[in-house]
N, C-alpha and C positions, 0 to 999 in steps of 0.2 A: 305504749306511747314512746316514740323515739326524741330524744331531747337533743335539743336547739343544735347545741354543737357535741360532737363527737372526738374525743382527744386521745392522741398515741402518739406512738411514733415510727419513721422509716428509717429502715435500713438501705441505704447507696453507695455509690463506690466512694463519696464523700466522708461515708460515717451515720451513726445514729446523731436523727436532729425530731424535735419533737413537732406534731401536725395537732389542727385542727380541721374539718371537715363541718361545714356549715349545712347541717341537714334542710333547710329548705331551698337554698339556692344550689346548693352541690359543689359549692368551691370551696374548694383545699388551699389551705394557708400552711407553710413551714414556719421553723426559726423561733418560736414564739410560745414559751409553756401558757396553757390555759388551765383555768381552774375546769376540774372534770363536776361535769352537771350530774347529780343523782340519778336520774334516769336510764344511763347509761347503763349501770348495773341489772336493770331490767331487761334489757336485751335482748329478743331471742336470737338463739344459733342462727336462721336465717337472714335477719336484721345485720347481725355483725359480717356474715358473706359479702351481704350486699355493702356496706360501709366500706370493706377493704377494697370488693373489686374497684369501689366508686377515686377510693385515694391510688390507686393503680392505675386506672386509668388516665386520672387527671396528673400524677408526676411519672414523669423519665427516669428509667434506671432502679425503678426501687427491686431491690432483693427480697425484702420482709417488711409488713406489718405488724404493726403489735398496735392494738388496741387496749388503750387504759392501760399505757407503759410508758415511762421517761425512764432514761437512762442517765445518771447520775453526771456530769460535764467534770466532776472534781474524783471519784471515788470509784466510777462505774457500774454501781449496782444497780439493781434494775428494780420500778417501785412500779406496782401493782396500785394506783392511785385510785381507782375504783374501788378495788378491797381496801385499801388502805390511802385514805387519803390524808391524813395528818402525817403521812410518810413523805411527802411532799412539800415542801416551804418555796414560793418562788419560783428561783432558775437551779436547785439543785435540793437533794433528798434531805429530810429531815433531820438525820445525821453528822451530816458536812455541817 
């Protein structure tokens, strides 16, 4: 079962900024940590293909996907929120 929203982040000539991808409409939102839905974890390999090409599609410029990854805004480390979601607090890692 692929769950509701789908959260990562892109890489642009911008920088890493975090996404959410609304699996029943298909629209990608930046700018905005969301909480990663459990489900997500369950994913299979061709599930998460089709997720990236979908946030490719829909933004300009991106270099890289990462799904079920924020990058830290204060520290830069990168948190695997899926595997680790208490690694996560908010707008920045559980750390900061």
């Amino acid at each position: 079962m692929l769950p509701s929203i789908i959260v990562g982040s892109v890489t642009t000539a911008r920088g890493n900024e975090p996404f959410a991808l609304d699996t029943p409409t298909g629209t990608v939102t930046t700018g905005k940590y969301r909480d990663v839905h459990h489900h997500q974890a369950q994913m299979a390999r061709e599930e998460r293909v089709v997720a990236e090409s979908q946030v490719r599609a829909q933004l300009r410029g991106v270099k890289d996907v990462r799904l079920g990854q924020y990058q830290c805004p204060r520290c830069q480390r990168w948190v695997d929120v899926v595997k680790d979601p208490a690694g996560w607090s908010g707008r920045q890692c559980a750390n900061c």
